[in-house]
Backbone as JSON, one array per atom type, in Angstrom:
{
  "sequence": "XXXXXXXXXXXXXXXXXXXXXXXXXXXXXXXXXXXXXXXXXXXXXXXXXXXXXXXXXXXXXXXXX",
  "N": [[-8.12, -5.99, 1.14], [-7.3, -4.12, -2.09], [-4.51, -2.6, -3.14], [-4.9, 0.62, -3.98], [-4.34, 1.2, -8.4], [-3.78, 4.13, -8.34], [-3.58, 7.14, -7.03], [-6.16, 8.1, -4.93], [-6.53, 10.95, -4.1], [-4.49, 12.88, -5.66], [-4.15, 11.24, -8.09], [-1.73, 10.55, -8.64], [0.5, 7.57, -9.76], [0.83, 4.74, -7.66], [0.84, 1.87, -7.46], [2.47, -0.1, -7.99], [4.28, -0.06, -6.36], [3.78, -1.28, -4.09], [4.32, -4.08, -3.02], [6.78, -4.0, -2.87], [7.28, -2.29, -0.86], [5.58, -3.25, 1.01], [7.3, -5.65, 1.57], [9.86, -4.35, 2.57], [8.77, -3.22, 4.83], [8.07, -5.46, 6.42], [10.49, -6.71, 6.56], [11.13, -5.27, 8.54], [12.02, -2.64, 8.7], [12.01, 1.2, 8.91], [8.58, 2.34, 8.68], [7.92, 5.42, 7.48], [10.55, 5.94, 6.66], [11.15, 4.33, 4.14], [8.48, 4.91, 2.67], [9.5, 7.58, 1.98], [11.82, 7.04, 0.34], [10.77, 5.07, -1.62], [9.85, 7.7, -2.93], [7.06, 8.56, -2.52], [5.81, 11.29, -1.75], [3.67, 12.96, -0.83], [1.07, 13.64, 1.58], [-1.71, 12.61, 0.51], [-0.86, 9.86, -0.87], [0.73, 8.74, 0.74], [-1.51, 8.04, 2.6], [-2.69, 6.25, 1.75], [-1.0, 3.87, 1.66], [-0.33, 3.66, 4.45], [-2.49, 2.94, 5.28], [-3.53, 0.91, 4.68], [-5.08, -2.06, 4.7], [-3.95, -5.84, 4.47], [-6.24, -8.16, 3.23], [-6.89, -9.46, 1.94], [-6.46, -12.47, 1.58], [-8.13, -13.29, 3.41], [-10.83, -12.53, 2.84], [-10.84, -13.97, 0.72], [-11.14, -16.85, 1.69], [-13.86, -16.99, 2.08], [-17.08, -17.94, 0.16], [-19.34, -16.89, -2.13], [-22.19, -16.15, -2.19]],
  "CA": [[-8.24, -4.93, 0.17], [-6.44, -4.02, -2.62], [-4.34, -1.3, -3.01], [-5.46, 0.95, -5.6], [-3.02, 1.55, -9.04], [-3.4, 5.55, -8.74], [-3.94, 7.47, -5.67], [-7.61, 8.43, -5.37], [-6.8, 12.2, -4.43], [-4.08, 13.18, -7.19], [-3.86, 10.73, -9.24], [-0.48, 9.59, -8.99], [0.89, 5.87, -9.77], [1.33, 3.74, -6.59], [-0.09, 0.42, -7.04], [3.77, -0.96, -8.29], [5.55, 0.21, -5.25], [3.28, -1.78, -2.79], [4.96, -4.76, -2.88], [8.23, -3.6, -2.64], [7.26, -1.76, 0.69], [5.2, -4.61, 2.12], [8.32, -6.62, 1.64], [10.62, -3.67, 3.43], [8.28, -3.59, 6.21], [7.9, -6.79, 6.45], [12.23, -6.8, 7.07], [11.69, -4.28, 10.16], [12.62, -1.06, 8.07], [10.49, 2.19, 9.36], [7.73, 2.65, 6.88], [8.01, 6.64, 6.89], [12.23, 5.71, 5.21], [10.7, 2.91, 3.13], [8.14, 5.52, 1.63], [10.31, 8.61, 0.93], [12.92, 5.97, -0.33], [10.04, 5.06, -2.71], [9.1, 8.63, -3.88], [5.8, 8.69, -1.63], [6.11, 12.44, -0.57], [2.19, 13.82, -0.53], [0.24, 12.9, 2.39], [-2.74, 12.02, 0.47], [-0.39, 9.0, -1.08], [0.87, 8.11, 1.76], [-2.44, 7.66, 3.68], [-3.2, 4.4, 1.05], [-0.2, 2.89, 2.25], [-0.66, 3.29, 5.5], [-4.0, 2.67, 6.12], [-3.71, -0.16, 3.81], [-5.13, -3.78, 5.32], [-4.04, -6.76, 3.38], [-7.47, -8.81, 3.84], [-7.53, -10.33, 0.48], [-6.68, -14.14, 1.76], [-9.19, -13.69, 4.5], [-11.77, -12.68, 2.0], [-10.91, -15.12, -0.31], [-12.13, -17.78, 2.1], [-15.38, -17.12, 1.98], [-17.84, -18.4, -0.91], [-20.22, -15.99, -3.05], [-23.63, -16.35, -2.28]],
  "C": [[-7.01, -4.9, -0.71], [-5.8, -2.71, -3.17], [-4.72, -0.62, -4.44], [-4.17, 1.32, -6.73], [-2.52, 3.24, -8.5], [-4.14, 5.97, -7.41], [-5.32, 8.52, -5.47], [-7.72, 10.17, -4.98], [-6.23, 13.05, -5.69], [-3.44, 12.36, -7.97], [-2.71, 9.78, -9.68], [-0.04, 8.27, -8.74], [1.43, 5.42, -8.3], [1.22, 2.33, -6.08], [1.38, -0.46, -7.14], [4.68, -0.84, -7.36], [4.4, -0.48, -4.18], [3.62, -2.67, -2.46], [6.49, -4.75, -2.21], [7.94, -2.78, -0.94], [6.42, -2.51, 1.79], [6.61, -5.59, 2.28], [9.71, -5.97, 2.67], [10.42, -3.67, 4.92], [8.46, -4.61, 6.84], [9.39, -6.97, 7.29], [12.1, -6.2, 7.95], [12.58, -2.86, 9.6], [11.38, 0.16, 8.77], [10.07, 2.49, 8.28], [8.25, 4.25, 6.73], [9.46, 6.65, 6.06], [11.59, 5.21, 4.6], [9.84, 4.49, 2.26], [8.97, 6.69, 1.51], [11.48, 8.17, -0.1], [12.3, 6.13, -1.87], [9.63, 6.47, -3.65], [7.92, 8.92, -3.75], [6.01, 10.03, -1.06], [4.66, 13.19, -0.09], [1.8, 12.79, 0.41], [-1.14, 12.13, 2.04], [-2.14, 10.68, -0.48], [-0.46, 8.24, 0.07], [0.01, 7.12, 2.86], [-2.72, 6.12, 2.69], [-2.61, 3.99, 1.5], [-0.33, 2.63, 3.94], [-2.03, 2.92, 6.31], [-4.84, 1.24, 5.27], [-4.31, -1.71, 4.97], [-5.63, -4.98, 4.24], [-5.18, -8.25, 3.69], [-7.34, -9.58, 2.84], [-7.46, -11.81, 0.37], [-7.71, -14.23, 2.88], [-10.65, -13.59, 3.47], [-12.03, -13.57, 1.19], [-11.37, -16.88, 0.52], [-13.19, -18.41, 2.37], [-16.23, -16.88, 0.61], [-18.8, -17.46, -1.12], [-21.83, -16.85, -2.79], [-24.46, -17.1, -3.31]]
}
């Protein structure tokens, strides 16, 4: 999946900070620092990121009907 640009309850921009906090994680940082770092403070933000699963090379292996 892909994360969405704008956060589907209010609205606000988060699609440009997903990188940057897959890449923090990624280092062994705790996500809840990583997002207030970022400026992630509403829970209905937050829940995209964390409930995020990056599938999109597994999907991409399989051919279109």
């Amino acid at each position: 999946m892909i994360i969405p640009v704008r956060c589907f309850s209010c609205g606000k921009p988060i699609g440009h900070l997903w990188e940057e906090y897959k890449r923090r994680v990624a280092d062994g940082e705790d996500k809840k620092k990583v997002l207030e770092e970022l400026g992630v403070e509403r829970y209905c933000c937050r829940k995209q990121f964390l409930g995020q699963a990056d599938t999109i090379e597994l999907v991409s292996n399989f051919k279109k009907a």
